[in-house]
TORTI-388679 format. One record per residue: z, y, x of N, C-alpha, C in turn. Coordinates in pm, 1 decimal, always signed. Layout:
BEGIN
      n.c3      n.c2      n.c1     ca.c3     ca.c2     ca.c1      c.c3      c.c2      c.c1
         Z         Y         X         Z         Y         X         Z         Y         X
...
This chain:
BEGIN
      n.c3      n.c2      n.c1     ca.c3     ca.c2     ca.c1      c.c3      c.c2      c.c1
   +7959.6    -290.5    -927.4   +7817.3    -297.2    -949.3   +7774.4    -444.5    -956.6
   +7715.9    -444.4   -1026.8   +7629.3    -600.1   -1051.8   +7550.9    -624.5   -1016.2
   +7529.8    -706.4    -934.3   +7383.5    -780.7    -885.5   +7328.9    -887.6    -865.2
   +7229.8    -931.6    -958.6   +7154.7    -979.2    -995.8   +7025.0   -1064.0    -880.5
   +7020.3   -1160.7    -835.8   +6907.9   -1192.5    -692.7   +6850.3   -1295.1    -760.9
   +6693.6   -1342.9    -799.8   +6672.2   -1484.0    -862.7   +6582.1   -1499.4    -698.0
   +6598.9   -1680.3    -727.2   +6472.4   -1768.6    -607.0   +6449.0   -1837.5    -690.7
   +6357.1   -1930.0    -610.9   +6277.2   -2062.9    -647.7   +6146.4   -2039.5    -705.2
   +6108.4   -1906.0    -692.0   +5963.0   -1897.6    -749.1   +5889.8   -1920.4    -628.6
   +5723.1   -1944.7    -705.6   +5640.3   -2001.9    -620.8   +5456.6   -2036.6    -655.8
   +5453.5   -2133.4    -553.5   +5277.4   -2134.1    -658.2   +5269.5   -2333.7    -662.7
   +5203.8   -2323.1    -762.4   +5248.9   -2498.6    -823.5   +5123.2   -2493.5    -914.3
   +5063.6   -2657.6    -879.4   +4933.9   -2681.8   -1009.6   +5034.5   -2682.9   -1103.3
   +4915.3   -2671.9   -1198.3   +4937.1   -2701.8   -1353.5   +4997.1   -2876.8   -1401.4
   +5102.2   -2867.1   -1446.0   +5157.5   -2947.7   -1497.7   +5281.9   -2991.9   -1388.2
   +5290.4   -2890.4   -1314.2   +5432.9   -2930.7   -1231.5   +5594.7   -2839.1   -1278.8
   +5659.0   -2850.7   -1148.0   +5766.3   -2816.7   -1212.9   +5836.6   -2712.6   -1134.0
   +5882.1   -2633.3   -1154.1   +6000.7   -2543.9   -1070.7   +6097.8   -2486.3   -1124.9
   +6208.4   -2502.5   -1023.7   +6341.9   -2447.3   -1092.8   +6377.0   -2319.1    -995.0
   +6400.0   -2236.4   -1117.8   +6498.8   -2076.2   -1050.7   +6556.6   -2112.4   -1095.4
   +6665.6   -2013.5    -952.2   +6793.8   -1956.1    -967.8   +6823.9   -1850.9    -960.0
   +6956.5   -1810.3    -997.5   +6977.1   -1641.8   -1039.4   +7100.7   -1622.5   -1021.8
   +7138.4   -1573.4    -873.0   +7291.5   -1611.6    -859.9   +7331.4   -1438.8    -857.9
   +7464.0   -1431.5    -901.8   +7487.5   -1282.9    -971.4   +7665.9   -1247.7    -908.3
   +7672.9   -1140.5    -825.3   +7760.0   -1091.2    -791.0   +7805.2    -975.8    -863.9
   +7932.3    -922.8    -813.4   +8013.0    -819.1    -864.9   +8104.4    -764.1    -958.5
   +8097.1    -914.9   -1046.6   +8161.8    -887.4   -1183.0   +8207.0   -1069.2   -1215.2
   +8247.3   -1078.0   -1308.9   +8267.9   -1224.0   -1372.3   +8156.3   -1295.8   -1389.5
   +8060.7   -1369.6   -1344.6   +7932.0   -1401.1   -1382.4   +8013.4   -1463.3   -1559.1
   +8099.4   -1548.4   -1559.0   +8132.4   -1582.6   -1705.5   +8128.9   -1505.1   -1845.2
   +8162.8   -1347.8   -1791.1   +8199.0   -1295.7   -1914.7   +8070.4   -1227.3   -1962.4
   +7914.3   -1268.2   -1910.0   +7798.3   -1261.2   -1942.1   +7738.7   -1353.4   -2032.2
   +7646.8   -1292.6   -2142.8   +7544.7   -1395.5   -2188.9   +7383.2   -1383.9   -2090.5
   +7320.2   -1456.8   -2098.2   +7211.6   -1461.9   -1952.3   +7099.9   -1479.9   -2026.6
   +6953.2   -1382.4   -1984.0   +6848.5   -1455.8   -2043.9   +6737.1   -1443.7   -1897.0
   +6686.2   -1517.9   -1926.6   +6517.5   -1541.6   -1850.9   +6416.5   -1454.9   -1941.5
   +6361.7   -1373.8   -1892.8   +6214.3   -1291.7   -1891.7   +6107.5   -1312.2   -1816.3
   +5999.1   -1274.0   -1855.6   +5909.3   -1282.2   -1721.9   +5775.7   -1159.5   -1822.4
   +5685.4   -1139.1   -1722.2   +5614.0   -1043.7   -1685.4   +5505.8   -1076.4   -1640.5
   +5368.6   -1068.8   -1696.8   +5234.3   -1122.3   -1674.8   +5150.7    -972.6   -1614.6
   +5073.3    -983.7   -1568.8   +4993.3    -842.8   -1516.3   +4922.4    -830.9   -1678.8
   +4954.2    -680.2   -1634.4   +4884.4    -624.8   -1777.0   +4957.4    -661.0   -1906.8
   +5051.1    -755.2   -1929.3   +5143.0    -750.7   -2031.0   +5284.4    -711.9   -2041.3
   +5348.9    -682.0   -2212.8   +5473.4    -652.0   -2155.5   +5558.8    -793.0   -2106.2
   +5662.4    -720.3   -2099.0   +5774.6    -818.4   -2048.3   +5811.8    -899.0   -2150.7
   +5842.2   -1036.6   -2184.7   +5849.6   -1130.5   -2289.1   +5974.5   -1226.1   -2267.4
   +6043.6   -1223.2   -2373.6   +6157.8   -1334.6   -2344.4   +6137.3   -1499.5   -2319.1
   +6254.1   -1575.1   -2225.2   +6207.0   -1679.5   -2247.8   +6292.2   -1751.9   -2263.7
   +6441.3   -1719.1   -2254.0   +6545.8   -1826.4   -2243.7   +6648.9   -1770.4   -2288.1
   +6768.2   -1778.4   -2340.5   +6866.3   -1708.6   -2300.1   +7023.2   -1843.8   -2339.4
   +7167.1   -1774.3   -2318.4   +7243.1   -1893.1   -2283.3   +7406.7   -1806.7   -2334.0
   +7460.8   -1860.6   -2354.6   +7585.1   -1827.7   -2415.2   +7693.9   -1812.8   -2257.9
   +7776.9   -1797.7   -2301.8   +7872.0   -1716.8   -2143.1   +7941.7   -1876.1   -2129.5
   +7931.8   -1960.0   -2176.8   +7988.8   -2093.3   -2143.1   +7855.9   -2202.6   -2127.6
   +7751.2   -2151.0   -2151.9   +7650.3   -2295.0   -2148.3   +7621.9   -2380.7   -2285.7
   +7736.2   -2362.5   -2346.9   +7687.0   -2449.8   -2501.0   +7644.8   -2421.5   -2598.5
   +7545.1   -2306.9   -2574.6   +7464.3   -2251.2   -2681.7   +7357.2   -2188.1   -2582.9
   +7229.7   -2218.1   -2686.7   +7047.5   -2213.5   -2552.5   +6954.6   -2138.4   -2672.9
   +6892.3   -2067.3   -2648.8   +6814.1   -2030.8   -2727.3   +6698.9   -1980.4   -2624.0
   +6571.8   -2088.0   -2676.4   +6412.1   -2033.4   -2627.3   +6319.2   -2008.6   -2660.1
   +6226.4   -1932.1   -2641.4   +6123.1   -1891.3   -2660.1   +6004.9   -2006.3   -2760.0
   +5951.8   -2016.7   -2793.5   +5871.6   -2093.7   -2891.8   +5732.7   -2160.7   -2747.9
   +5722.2   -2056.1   -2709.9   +5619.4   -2061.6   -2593.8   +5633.2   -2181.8   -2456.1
   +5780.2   -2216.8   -2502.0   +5830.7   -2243.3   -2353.6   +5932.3   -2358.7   -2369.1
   +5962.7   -2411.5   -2545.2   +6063.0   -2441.6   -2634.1   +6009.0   -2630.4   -2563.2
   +6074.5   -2717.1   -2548.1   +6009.2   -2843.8   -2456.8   +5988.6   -2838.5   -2331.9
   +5967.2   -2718.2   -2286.6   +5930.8   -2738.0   -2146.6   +5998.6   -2699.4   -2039.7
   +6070.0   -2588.5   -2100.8   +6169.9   -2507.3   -1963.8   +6316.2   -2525.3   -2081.5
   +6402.4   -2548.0   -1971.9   +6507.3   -2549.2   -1992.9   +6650.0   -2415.1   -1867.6
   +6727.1   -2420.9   -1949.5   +6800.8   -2273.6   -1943.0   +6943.9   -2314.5   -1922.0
   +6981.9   -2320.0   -1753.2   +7175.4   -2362.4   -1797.1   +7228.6   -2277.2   -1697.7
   +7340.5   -2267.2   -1675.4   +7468.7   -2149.9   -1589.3   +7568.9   -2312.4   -1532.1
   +7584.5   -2269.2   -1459.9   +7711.9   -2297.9   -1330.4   +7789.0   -2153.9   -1289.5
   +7902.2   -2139.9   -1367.3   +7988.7   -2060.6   -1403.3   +8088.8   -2059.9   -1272.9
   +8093.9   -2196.4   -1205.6   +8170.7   -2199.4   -1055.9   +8084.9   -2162.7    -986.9
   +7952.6   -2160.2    -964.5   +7849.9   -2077.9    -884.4   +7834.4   -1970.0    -904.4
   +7837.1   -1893.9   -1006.1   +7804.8   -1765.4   -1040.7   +7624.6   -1786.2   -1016.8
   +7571.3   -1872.7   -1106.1   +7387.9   -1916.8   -1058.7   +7360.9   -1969.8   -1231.0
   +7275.7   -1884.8   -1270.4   +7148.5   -1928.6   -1356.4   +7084.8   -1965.0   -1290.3
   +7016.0   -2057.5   -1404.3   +6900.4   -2201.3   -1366.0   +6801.6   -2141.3   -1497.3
   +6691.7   -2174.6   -1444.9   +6525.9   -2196.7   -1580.9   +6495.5   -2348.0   -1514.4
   +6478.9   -2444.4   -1534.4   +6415.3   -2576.0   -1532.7   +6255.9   -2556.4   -1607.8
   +6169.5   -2513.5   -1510.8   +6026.9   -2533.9   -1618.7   +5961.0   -2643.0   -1568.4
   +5941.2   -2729.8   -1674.3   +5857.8   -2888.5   -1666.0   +5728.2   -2807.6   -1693.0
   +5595.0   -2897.7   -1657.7   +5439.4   -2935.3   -1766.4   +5436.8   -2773.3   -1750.8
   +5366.3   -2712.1   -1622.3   +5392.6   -2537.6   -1648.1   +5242.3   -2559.1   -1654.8
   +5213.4   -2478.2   -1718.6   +5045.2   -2372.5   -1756.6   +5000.3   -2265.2   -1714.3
   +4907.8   -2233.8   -1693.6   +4852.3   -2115.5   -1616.1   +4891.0   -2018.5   -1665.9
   +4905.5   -2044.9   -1829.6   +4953.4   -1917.9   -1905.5   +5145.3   -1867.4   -1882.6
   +5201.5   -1981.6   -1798.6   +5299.3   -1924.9   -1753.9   +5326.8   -1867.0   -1631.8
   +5239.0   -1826.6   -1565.0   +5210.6   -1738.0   -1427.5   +5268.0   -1595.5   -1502.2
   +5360.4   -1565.6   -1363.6   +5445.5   -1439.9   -1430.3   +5564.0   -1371.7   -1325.0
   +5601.1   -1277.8   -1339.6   +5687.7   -1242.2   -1265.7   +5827.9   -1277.0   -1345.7
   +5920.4   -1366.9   -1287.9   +6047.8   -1386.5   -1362.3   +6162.7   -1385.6   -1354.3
   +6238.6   -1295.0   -1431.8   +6344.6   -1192.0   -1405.1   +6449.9   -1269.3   -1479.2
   +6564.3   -1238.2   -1436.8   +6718.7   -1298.4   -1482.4   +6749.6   -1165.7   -1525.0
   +6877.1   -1171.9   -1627.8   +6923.9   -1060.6   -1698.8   +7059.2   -1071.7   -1757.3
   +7139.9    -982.3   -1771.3   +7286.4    -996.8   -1792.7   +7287.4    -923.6   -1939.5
   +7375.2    -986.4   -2034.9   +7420.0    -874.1   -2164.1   +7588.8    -882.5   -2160.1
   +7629.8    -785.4   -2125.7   +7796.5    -776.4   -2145.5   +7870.0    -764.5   -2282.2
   +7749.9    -759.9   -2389.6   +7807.8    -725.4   -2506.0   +7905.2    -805.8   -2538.4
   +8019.6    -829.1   -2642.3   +8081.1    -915.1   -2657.9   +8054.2    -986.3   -2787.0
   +7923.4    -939.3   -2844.3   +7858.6   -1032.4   -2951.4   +7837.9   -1185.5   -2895.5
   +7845.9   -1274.7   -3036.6   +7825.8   -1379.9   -2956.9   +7661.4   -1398.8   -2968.2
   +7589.3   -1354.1   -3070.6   +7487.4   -1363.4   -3069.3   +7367.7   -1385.4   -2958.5
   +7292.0   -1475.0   -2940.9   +7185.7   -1495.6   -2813.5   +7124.3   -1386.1   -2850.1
   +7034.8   -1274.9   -2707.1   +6926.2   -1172.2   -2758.2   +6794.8   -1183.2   -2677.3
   +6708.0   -1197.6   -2752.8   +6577.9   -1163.2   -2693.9   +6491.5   -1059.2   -2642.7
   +6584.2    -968.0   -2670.9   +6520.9    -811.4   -2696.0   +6549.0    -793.6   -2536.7
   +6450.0    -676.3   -2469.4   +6481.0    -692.0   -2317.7   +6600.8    -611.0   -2354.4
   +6590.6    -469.3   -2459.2   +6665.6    -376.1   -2443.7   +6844.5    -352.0   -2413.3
   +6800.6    -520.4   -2525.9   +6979.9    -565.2   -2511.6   +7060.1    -646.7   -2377.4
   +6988.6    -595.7   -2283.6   +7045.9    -685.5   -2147.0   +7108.3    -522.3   -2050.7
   +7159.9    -539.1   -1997.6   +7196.5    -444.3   -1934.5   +7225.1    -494.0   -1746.3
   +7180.6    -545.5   -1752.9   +7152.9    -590.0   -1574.4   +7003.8    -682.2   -1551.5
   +6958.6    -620.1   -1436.0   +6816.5    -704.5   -1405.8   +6801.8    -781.4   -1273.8
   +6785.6    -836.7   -1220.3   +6712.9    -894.2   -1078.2   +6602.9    -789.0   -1058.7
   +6539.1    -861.1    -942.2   +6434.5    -786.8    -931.2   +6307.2    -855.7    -944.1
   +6330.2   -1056.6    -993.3   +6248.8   -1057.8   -1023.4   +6153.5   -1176.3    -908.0
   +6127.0   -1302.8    -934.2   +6051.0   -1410.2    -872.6   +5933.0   -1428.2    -930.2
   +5833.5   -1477.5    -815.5   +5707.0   -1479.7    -857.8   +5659.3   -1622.0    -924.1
   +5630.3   -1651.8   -1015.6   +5557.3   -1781.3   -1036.4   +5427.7   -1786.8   -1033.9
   +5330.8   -1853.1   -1014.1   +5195.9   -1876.9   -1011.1   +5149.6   -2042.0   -1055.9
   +5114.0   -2025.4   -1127.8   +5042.1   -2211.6   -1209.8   +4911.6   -2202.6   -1195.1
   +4878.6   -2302.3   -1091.0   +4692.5   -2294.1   -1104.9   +4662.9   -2400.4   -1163.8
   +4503.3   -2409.2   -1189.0   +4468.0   -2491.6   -1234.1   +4355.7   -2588.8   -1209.6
C-alpha cells in the first residue's frame, strides 16, 4: 500500500514563501511520476506541478509557472512545491499525487494519478 503524507502548509502574507513536502512510503517512491494539486473552497481540484520519476523533467501550471517550483529527492522518498510571491488566489488545500503509469508523459489530469495524500493547508492573506 502506498502512502502518501504532505507538510509544510500554513498561513503566510501575500508575497511570501512556503515549501511542502510529500514524503511517500510503501513502494519505490522512484518508479513514480509526482504532481502537486490543490483545492480552493467551492472549486474543483486544479493542477499545479508535476515531475518526471528522476527530476529532469517539470511541468507547471500557467497559474503558478515563475513562482512555485516542483523537485523529488529520490534518496528521501520526499516531494518538494517551492512557492515564492504567493497570492491570496493561491489559498488552497494541497495535495501530492502518485502516477505509476509507465508513460513518460507529465499529467495534469487528477484522473491520471492513482495515489493521494490527504492533503496541506495553505492560506495567503493579504
Amino acid at each position: 500500500q502506498v502512502q502518501l503524507v504532505e507538510s509544510g502548509g500554513g498561513l503566510v502574507l501575500a508575497g511570501g514563501s512556503l515549501r511542502l513536502a510529500c514524503v511517500v512510503s510503501g513502494r519505490t517512491f522512484a518508479g513514480y511520476k509526482m504532481g502537486w494539486f490543490r483545492q480552493a473552497p467551492g472549486k474543483e481540484r486544479e493542477f499545479v506541478a508535476a515531475i518526471s520519476k528522476s527530476g529532469d523533467s517539470t511541468y507547471a501550471a500557467d497559474s503558478v509557472k515563475g513562482r512555485f517550483a516542483i523537485s523529488r529527492d529520490n534518496a528521501k522518498n520526499t516531494l518538494y512545491l517551492q512557492m515564492n510571491s504567493l497570492k491570496p488566489e493561491d489559498t488552497a488545500v494541497y495535495y501530492c499525487a502518485a502516477d505509476r503509469s509507465y508513460s513518460f508523459a507529465l499529467k495534469s489530469r487528477s484522473n491520471d494519478y492513482d495515489y493521494w495524500g490527504q492533503g496541506t493547508q495553505v492560506t495567503v492573506s493579504s
